[in-house]
C-alpha positions in Angstrom: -97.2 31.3 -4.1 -97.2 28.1 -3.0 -95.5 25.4 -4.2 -98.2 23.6 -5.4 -98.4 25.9 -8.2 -94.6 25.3 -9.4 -93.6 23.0 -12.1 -91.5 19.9 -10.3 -88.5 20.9 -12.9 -88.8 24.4 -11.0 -89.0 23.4 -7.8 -85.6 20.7 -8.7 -83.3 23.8 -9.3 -81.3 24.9 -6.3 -80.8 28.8 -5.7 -77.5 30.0 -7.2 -76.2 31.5 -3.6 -72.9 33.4 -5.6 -75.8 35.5 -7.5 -77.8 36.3 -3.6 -74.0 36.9 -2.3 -73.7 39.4 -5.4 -77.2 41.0 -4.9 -76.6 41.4 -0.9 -72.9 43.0 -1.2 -74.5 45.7 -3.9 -76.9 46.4 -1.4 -74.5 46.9 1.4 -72.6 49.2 -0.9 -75.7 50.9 -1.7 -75.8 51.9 1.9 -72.3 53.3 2.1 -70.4 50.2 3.2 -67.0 49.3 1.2 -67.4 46.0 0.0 -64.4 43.8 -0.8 -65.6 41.6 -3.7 -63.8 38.5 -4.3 -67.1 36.6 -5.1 -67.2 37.3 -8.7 -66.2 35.4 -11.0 -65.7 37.7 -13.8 -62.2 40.0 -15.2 -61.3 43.0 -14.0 -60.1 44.2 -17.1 -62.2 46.0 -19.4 -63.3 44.6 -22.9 -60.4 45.8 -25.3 -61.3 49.0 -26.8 -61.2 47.7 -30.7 -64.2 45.4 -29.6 -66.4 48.1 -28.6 -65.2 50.3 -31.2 -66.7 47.6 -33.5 -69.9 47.5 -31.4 -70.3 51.4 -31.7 -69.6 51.2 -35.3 -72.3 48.9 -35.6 -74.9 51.0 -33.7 -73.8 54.2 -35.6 -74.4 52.4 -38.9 -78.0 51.4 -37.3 -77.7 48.4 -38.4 -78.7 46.2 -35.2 -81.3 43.5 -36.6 -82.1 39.6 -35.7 -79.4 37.6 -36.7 -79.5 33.8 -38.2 -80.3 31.8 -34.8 -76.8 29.7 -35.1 -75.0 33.0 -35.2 -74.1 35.5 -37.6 -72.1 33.3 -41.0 -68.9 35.6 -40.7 -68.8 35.5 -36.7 -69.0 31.5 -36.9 -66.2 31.9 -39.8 -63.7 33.5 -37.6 -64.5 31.2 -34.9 -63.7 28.4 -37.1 -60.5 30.2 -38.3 -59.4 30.8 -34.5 -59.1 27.0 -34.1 -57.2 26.8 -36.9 -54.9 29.9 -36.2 -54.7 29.6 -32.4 -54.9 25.4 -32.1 -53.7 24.0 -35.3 -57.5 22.4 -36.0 -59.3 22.3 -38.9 -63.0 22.7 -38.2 -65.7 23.5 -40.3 -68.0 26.8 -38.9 -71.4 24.3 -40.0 -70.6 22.6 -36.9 -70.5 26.0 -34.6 -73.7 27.9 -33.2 -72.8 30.6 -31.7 -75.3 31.2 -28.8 -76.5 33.4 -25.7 -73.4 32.8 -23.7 -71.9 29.9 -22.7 -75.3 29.3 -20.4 -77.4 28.7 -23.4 -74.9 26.7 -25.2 -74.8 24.4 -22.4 -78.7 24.6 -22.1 -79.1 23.5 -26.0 -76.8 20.7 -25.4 -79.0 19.2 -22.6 -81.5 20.0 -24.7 -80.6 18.1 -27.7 -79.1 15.4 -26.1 -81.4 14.3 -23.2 -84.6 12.5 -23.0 -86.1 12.4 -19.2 -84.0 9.9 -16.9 -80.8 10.2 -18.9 -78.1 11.1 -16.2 -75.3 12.8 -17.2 -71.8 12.3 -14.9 -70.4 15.3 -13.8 -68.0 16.0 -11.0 -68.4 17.2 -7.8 -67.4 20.1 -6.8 -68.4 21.4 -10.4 -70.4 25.1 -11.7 -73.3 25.1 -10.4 -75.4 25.4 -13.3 -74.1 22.4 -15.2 -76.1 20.4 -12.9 -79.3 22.3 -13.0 -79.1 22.7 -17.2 -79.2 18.6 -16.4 -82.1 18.8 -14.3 -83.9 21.5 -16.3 -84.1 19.0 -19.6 -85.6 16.7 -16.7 -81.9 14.2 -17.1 -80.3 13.2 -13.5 -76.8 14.7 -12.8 -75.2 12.3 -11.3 -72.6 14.2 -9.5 -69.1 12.4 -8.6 -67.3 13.6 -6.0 -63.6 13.9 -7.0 -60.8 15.7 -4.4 -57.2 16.4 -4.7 -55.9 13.0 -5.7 -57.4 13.5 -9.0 -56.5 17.3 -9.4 -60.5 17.8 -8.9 -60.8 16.1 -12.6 -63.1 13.0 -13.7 -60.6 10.1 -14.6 -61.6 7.2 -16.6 -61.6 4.5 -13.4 -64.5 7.5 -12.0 -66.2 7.5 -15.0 -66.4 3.7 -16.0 -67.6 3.3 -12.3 -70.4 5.3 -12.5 -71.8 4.8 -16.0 -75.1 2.8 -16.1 -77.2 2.0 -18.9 -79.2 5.2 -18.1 -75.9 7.1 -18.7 -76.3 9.8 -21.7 -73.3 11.7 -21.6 -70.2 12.7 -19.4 -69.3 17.0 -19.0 -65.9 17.6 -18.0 -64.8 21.2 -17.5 -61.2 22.2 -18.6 -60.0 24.6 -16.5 -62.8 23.9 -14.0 -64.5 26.2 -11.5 -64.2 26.3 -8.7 -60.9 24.3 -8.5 -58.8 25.4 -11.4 -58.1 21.9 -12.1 -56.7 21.2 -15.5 -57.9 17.6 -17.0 -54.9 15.7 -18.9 -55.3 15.4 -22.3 -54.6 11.8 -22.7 -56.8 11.1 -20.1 -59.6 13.3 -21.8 -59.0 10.8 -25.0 -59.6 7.8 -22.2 -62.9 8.9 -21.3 -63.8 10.2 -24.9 -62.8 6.4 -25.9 -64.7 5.0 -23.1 -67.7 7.2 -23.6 -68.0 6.4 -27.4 -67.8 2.8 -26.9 -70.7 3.0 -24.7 -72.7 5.4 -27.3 -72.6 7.8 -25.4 -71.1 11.4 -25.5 -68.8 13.9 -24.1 -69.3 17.7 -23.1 -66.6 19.6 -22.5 -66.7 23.3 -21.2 -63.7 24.7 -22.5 -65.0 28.6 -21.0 -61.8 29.0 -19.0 -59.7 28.0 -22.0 -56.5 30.3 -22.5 -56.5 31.1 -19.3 -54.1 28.5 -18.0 -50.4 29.0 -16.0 -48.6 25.7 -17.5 -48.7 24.6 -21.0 -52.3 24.0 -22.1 -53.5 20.7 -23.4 -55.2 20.5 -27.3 -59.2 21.6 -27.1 -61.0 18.9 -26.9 -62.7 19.9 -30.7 -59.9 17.8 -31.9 -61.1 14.6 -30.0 -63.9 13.8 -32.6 -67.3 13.4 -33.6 -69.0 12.7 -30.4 -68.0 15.7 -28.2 -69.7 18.8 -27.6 -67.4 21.6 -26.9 -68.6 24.9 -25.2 -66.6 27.6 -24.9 -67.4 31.7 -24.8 -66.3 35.6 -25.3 -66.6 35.9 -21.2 -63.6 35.2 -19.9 -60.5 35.0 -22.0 -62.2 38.0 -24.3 -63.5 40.1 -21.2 -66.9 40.4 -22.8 -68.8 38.9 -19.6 -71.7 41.5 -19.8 -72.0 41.1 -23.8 -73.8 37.8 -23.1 -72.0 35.6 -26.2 -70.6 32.1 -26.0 -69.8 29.6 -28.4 -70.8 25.9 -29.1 -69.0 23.2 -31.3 -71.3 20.2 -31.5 -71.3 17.0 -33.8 -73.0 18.0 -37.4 -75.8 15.6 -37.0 -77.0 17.8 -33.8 -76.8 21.6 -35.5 -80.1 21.1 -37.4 -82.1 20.2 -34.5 -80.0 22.6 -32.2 -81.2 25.5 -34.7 -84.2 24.8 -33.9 -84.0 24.9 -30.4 -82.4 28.3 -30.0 -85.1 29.8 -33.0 -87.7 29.4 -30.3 -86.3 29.0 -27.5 -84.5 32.7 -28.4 -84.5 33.2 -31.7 -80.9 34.8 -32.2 -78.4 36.6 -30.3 -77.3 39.8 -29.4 -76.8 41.5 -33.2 -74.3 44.1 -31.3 -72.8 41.8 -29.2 -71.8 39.5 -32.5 -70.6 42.7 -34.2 -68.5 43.7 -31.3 -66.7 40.0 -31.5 -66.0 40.1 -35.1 -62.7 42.7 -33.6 -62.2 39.8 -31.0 -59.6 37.2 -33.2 -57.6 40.1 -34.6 -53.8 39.9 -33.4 -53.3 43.2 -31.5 -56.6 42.2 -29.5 -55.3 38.6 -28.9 -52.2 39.9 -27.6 -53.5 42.0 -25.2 -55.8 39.6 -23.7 -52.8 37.0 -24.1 -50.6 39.5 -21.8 -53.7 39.1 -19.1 -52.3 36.2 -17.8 -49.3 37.7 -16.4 -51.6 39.2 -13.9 -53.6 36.9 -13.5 -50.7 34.6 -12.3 -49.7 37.6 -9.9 -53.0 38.1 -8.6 -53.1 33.7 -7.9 -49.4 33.8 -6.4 -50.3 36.6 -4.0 -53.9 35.4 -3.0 -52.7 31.8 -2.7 -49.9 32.5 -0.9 -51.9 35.0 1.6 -54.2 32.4 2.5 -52.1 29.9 3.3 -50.2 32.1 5.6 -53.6 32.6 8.0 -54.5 29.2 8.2 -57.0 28.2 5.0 -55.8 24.8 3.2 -54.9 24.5 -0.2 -54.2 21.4 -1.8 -53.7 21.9 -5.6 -52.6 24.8 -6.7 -55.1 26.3 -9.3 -53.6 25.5 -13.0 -56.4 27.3 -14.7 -59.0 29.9 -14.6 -59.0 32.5 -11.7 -60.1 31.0 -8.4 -59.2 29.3 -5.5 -61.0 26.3 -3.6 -60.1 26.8 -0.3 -60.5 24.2 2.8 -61.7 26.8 5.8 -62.1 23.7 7.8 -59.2 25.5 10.7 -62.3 28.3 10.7 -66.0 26.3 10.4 -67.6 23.1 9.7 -70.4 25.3 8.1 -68.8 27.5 5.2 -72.7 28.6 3.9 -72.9 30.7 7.1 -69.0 31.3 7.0 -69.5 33.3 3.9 -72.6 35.3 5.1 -70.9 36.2 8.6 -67.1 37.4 6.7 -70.4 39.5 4.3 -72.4 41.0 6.5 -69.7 41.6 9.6 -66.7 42.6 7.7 -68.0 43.0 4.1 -65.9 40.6 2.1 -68.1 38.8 -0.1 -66.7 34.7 -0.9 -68.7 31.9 -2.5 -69.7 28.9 0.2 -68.7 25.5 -1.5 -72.4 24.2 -1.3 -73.1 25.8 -4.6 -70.4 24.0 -6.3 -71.7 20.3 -5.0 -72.0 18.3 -1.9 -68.8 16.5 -1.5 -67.2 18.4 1.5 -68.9 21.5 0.7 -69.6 22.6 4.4 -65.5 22.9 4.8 -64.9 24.7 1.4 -65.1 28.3 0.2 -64.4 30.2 -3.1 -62.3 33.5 -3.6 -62.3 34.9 -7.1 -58.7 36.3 -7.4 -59.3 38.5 -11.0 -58.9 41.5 -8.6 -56.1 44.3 -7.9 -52.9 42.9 -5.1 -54.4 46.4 -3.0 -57.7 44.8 -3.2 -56.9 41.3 -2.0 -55.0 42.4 0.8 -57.4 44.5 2.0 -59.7 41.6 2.1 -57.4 39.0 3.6 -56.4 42.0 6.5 -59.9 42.2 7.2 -60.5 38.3 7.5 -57.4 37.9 9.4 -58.6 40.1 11.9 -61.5 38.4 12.2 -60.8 35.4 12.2 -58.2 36.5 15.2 -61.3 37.7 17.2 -63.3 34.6 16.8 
C-alpha cells in the first residue's frame, strides 16, 4: 500500500525495533539456532502460582464475562488498599481505572488530556511508546535529552526550559527504561509545583515501581490532584502476558476516561482481573518482594561483565532491570550493532534509537531479568566477537 493511503497519525509512529529484534530471534530459534535473549524486557519468573490458581478458579466457575470498563469494583478496591498497606496513602479506588495494561492507561491519559499541538515534555532516552501515545492523540513529544549528570531524570531547570505555552503536561518515569534512573522525590514535588503553577499536569509511570535496589522514594499518588500515575501487574507482579495495568488519575478525568476505554475497549480481561484479586495477599507479596535479590545479582553480574570488555557505564541502574550501555569502544552505529551481535552470534540487544535520539547511535540495551548461566553465555559470545572485529 502506498502511503498515500495511511492516515498522517500512522505514518508519525516510528517502528518499535525491540518488538522486530523479538520476532527475528524467534525465528532464528525456529530454525534450530540457540538464541541468547537479553532483549526482553520482561521477568523470568513465573506469575506466582496463587494468581493463576485464582484465574483457574474463575474459569472453572465459568464465570468470565465483560467487566465495568474502569475495572472490576473489588479489583480497584484492593488497589486502593495496596497504597494504603504498602505506601502509607490514602486514596479513594473512584479515582483508579484499571485498564488493558499499562499501554492503554498511558493511551487514555493522552487521550483525555491532549488536544492536537499540545506537546508533552518527556526525556530522552525514554520508552519508546510514551512518545508515540503523544503523537497518536496528534500532541508533540517534545523529547529532552537528559545524560548522566541528571541520573537520566528530567529536573526542574530541564523542564522550566522547555515549557511553552503550547506545553500540556510533563511524563516522568520512575524507575525509567532504559536507564534505571530513579527521579528524587523532592525534585518530583519541584516539577509537580512548577507544572501546577503553569496549569498544566504531571504523568508519572510508576510501571517499574518496587523494583528498586536503594530505598525507594513515596509514589508520586501522594503528590496531588494534578498527576496521573500509571502503574501495572507486568513487572513487579510477573503478570506481563495477562495484559493488566493500572491508572490513578485526578477525579475530574475518570468520567470522561470511562468513556474512552467503553469504546475504545469496552473492559478488560475478566480473567486476567480475577487472577489479580490473589496479587496483594501477603505470601504473594513476599515472594515477589524476595525477586529483588536476584534481580540485584543478575544487575551486579551483568554490569560488572560489561564493563570488564570494554562497554561504558555511567550510572549504575537504581531501578528496574536494564542496563544503558555506551558501545561507543565497539560502533558509532548501535542499530546495525544489534542486528550484526543477532544474526552473527545470536544474542539479541535493543539499539538505543528506539529509546530517543540523544546519543542513540552509541547506546545499546541489555535486559538483565535472565539466569548468571545465561548472561555469561551471552557476554562470552560477544566477547569473542568483538575480539575478531
Amino acid at each position: 500500500m502506498s502511503n498515500h493511503h495511511v492516515s498522517n497519525k500512522a505514518l508519525n509512529i516510528e517502528p518499535f525495533h525491540v518488538v522486530s529484534l523479538i520476532t527475528r530471534a524467534m525465528e532464528l530459534e525456529k530454525q534450530g539456532k540457540k538464541i541468547v535473549n537479553l532483549v526482553v524486557g520482561e521477568p523470568e519468573f513465573k506469575t506466582p502460582k496463587p494468581i493463576i490458581d485464582s484465574a483457574i478458579k474463575s474459569l472453572e466457575q465459568n464465570k468470565i464475562r465483560y467487566s465495568p470498563s474502569l475495572g472490576k469494583v473489588e479489583l480497584r478496591e484492593s488497589i486502593s488498599k495496596w497504597y494504603q498497606d504498602r505506601e502509607k496513602i490514602n486514596i479513594s479506588y473512584n479515582k483508579i481505572a484499571v485498564t488493558s495494561g499499562s499501554s492503554a492507561a498511558l493511551l487514555l491519559t493522552m487521550a483525555v488530556l491532549l488536544n492536537p499541538g499540545n506537546e508533552v515534555i518527556i526525556s530522552d532516552p525514554s520508552y519508546p511508546c510514551n512518545r508515540h501515545f503523544v503523537t497518536a492523540m496528534e500532541g508533540i513529544a517534545n523529547c529532552v535529552p537528559v545524560d548522566s549528570k541528571t541520573n537520566y531524570q528530567l529536573n526542574l531547570e530541564k523542564v522550566k526550559d522547555n515549557w511553552t505555552e503550547k506545553t500540556k503536561a510533563v511524563l516522568v518515569s520512575s524507575p525509567s527504561n532504559p536507564t534505571g534512573g530513579i527521579l528524587d522525590y523532592e525534585e518530583l514535588e519541584k516539577i509537580y509545583s512548577f507544572v501546577c503553577s503553569q496549569g498544566g499536569y504531571l504523568i508519572v509511570d510508576e510501571i517499574y515501581r518496587g523494583i528498586s535496589y536503594d530505598k525507594e522514594p513515596v509514589s508520586a499518588v501522594a503528590l496531588g490532584e494534578n498527576v496521573f500515575v500509571i502503574n501495572s501487574f507486568s513487572k513487579f507482579f510477573c503478570m506481563t502476558g495477562w495484559r493488566l495495568g493500572w491508572l490513578v488519575a485526578p477525579e475530574k478525568f475518570v468520567e470522561k476516561i470511562e468513556h474512552l476505554a467503553q469504546n475504545l475497549y469496552i473492559s478488560n480481561s475478566d480473567i486476567a482481573q480475577d487472577a489479580a484479586l490473589s496479587a496483594f495477599s501477603p505470601d504473594v507479596v513476599s515472594q515477589l518482594d524476595s525477586n529483588l535479590i536476584h534481580y540485584k545479582e543478575q544487575k551486579d553480574y551483568l554490569m560488572n561483565e560489561l564493563l570488564r570488555i570494554g562497554f561504558k557505564i555511567p550510572v549504575e541502574p537504581k531501578g528496574a532491570f536494564y542496563i544503558y550501555a555506551d558501545a561507543s569502544n565497539f560502533t558509532d552505529d548501535a542499530y546495525k550493532f544489534c542486528w550484526k551481535v543477532l544474526e552473527d552470534i545470536g544474542v539479541a540487544i535493543a539499539p538505543g534509537l528506539d529509546f530517543g535520539d540523544y546519543l542513540s547511535n552509541i547506546h545499546v540495551r541489555f535486559s538483565f531479568p535472565k539466569t548468571i548461566n545465561i548472561m555469561s553465555e551471552g557476554i562470552k559470545r560477544i566477547d569473542n566477537y568483538l575480539a575478531k572485529t
